[in-house]
N, C-alpha and C positions, 0 to 999 in steps of 0.2 A: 524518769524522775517520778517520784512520789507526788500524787497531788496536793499532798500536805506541804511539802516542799515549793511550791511553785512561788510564794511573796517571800520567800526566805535567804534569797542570794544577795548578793554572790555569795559562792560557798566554795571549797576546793574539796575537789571529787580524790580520794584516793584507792587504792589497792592494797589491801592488807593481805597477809600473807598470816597462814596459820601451824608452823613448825610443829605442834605439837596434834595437828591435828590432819596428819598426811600434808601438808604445804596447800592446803585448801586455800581456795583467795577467793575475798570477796571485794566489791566495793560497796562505796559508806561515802557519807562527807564526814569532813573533818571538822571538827569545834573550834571556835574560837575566830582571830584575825582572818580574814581568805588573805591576806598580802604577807603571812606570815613564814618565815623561812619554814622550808620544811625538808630534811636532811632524809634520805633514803636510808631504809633501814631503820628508823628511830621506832622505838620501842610506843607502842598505845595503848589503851585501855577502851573496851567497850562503856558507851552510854545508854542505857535504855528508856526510849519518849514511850511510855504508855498511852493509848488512846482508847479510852474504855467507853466513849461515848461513838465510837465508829461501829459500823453496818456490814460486817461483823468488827468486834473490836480488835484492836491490834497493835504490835510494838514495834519501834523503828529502832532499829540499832545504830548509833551515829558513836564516832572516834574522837578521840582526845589526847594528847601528848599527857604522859603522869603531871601532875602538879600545872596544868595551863589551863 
């Protein structure tokens, strides 16, 4: 886990899968409810947390279900 991450849970840790990009998989949390249904296979969208005050700075890529 990211240290950024640590006061931030619960959170539900997924597996994304990248079809268009050789089936590369990464994992990410997901946004939003953690007690929220969450359907295999449902379509996501990256989030990007900027952190331009880190040592060096840097971006956390975190997941969304479209429209949640």
């Amino acid at each position: 886990m990211h240290p950024v991450l640590a006061d931030c849970g619960p959170y539900t840790v997924v597996l994304i899968e990248l079809p268009h990009a050789d089936n590369l998989r990464l994992l990410g949390n997901l946004l939003g409810d953690p007690m929220q249904d969450i359907v295999i296979g449902s379509n996501v969208e990256a989030v990007f947390e900027d952190h331009d005050d880190g040592d060096p700075p840097y971006t956390l890529v975190h997941w969304q279900v479209p429209g949640g």
